[in-house]
N, C-alpha and C positions, 0 to 999 in steps of 0.2 A: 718170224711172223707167227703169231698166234692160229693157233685152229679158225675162232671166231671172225678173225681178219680173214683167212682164205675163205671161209663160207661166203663173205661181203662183197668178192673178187671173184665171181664166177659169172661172168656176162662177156658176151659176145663184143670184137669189137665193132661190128654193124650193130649191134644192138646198143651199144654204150650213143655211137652217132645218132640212130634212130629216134632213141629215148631224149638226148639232147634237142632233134629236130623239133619233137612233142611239145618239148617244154618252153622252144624260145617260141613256136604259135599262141601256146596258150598264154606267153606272157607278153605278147603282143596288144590281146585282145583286154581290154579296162574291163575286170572283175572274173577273170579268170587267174589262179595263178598257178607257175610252173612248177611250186612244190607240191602241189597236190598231182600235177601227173610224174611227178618223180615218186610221190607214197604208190602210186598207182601201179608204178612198172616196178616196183621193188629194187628201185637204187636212193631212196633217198636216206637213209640209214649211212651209205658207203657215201653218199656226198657229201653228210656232217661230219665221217670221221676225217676224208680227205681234206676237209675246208679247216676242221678244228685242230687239226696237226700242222699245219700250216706253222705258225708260228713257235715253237717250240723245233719244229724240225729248221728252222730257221738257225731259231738260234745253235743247234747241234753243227750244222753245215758253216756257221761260222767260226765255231770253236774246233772243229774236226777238219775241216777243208773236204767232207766227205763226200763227191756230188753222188754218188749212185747212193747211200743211205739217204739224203735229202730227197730224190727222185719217189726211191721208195717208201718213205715218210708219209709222204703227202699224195700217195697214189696217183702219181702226176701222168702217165697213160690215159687213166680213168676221166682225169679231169681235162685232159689236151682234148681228147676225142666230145666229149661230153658238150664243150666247151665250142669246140667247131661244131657242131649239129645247132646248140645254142643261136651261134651267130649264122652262123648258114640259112633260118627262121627268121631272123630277126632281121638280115641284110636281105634275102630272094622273097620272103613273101609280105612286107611291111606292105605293100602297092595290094599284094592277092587281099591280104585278112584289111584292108580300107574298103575296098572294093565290095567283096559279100558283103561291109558292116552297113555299106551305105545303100546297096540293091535287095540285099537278102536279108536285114536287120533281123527279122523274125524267127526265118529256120535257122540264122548262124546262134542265137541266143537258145534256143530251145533245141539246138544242139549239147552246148555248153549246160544248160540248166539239168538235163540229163547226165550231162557227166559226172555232175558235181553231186549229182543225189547217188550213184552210183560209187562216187568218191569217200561221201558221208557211209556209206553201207560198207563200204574196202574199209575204212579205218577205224569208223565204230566196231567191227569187229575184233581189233586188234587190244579191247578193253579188256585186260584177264580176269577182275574182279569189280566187280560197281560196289561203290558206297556212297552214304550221302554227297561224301567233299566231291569225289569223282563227277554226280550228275550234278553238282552245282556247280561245278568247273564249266563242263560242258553249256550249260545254261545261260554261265557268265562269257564263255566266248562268242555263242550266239549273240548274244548282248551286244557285247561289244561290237562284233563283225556289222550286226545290223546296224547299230551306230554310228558306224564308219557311211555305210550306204547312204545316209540321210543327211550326212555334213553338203553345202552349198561348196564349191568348187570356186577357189580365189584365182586371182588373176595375178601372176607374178613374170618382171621379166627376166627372162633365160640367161646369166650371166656364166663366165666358168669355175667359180667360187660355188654359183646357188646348184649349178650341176653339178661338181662333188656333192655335196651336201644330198640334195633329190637324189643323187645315185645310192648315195651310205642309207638314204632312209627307206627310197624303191626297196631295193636287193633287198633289205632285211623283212622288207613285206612277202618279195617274191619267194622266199625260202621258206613261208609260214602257208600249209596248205589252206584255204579256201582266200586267204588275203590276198587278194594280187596286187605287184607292184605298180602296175600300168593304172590300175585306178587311185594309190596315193597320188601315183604323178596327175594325174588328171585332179583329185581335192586341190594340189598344188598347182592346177594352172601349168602345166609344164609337162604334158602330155604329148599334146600338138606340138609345142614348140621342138621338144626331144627326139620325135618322129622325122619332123622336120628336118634336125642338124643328122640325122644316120641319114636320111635321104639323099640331102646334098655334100654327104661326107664333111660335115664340117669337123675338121681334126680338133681344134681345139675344144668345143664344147663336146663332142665324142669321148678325146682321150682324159677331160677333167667327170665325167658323167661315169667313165668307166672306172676312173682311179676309183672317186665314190664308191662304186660298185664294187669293189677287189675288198677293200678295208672294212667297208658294210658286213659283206659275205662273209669274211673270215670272223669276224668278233661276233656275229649275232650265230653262226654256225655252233660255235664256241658254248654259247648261250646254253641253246636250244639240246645240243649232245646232252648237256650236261642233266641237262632238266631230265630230258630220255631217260639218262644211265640211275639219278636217284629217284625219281618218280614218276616211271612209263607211265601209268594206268590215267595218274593224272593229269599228264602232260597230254599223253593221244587224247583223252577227254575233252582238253581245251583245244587242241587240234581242226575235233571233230567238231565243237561247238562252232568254230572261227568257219567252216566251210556251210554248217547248217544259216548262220548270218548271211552269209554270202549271196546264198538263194536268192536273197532280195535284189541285188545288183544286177543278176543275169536273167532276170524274169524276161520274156521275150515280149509282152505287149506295153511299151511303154510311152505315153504322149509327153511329151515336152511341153510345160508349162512357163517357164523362162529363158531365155538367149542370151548370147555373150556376142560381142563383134569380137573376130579375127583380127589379125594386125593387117590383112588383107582386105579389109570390109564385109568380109561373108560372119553369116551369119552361124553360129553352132550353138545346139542344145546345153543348158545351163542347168537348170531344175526338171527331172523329172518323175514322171509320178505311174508308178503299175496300176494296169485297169486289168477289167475282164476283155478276155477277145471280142466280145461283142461291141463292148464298148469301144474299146479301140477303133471297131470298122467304123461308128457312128461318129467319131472326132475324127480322124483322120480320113475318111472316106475309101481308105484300101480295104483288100478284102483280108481275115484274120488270118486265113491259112492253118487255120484251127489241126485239121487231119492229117496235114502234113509235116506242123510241127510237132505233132504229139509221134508220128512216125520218125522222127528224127531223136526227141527226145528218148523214146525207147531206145531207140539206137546207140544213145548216148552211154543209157543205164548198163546195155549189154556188152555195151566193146570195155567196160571193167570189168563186169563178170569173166567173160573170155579173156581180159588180160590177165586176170587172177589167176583163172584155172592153166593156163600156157604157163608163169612164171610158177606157181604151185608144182605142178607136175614137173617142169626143170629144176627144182629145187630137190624133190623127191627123187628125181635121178642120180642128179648129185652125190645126194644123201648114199645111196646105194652103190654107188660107184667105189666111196672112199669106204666102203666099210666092207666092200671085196677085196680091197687093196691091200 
């Protein structure tokens, strides 16, 4: 194992499940996503190596018969633990993060709108050098990200063909920080429905949504390393850009302008459009909450600051541990 591989492998294993816990909340939530709190806790570096050795250690474990080289390959600890905290998220609080979206719409959004500027601020700094291409990258991700925002939301039904497929195309959103996967699935219509089948455990649209998900992960991880390893400055750039778009989806006062019917007859929000809090309280009749989300959003911005400086500092320990050594 390389020097660079051990730096990548120094995390708690409460801290590997904690980090996973982080990630399957925030990829719960439509317009949050999990790779941006994996840039946050400083593992998502060691998730693309483990996801992108995947298939080469594959193939060595086939030619070799070698299961402890295979294991170690693909960091398979890192991703077993990671992986349980994931679904531990996704299976105990799918009912918790419905609940706040649907009573607390306001502070859970301006929660999240703060993280994500506080997301933008952790990885915009990770830029070594700016040049035109680099802020034009950034610029073009925004671009895009926000583009994403404004697409109308189709109506498809959940078959376990169209769940592979929504899982391959999810995952590869959720591994890109500020894209989240939970709102392609929701462009796709297939939001609700997929919420729906983890609730009632429906195995067959679960275990074809997850195959999706496994195949997605490992070829866009593949991707994305790669892009890392020959052009950081401008990849974090478009990174950064995709999470500055984002803003738009998590803005916390939003009215609903159009509706969809359920396969249940209820109705859910289709089209919506960001106002000022003021305006908000004057269509909707609630009150903005203005003071208290802007308290929460700070909150947001600071629990990265404080996650930086905790992982910074263990890092620097580290550093000084192996050079007493």
């Amino acid at each position: 194992m390389t020097d660079e591989a051990r730096k990548l492998r120094r995390h708690s294993r409460t801290g590997i499940v904690l980090r996973g816990c982080a990630m399957g909340a925030a990829d719960i939530v439509p317009g949050v996503s999990g790779g941006t709190i994996a840039f946050i806790t400083c593992i998502y570096l060691r998730l693309l190596a483990a996801l992108g050795n995947i298939p080469s250690a594959m193939h060595c474990f086939v030619r070799d018969r070698d299961l402890r080289s295979f294991l170690d390959s693909v960091d398979a600890g890192f991703l077993v633990l990671l992986f349980l905290g994931v679904l531990t998220s996704v299976f105990g609080l799918a009912h918790v993060i419905g609940y706040l979206l649907t009573h607390h719409e306001v502070l859970v959004w301006s929660f999240f709108f703060g993280l994500i500027i506080g997301a933008v601020w952790h990885v915009g700094r990770q830029i070594g050098l700016w040049s035109f291409v680099v802020m034009l990258l950034l610029l073009s991700g925004a671009v895009v990200a926000w583009g994403l925002t404004l697409l109308v939301p189709v109506s498809v039904v959940l078959t376990p063909l169209i769940a592979f497929f929504a899982g391959a195309i999810a995952i590869s959103a959720m591994i890109l920080p500020g894209i989240s996967g939970s709102f392609i699935l929701v462009l796709m219509g297939l939001y609700e429905p997929v919420l729906a089948a983890v609730r009632s455990f429906d195995v067959l649209i679960v275990a074809s949504f997850g195959s999706g998900c496994l195949i997605g992960l490992v070829l866009f991880a593949r991707l994305v390393s790669a892009a890392l390893r020959r052009f950081p400055n401008a990849t974090i750039a478009l990174l950064t850009g995709f999470m500055v778009g984002a803003l738009n989806n998590v803005w916390p006062w939003q009215v609903t302008t159009a509706w969809r019917t359920r396969s249940d007859g209820s109705l859910a929000p289709l089209v919506q459009d960001n106002v000022s809090p003021l305006v908000y309280a004057q269509i909707t009749g609630e009150h903005h909450q203005l003071g208290l989300a802007l308290v929460l959003a700070v909150v947001g911005v600071l629990l990265v600051v404080v996650l930086e400086r905790i992982f910074e500092s263990s890092r620097r320990q580290s550093e000084a541990s192996d050079a007493t050594q």
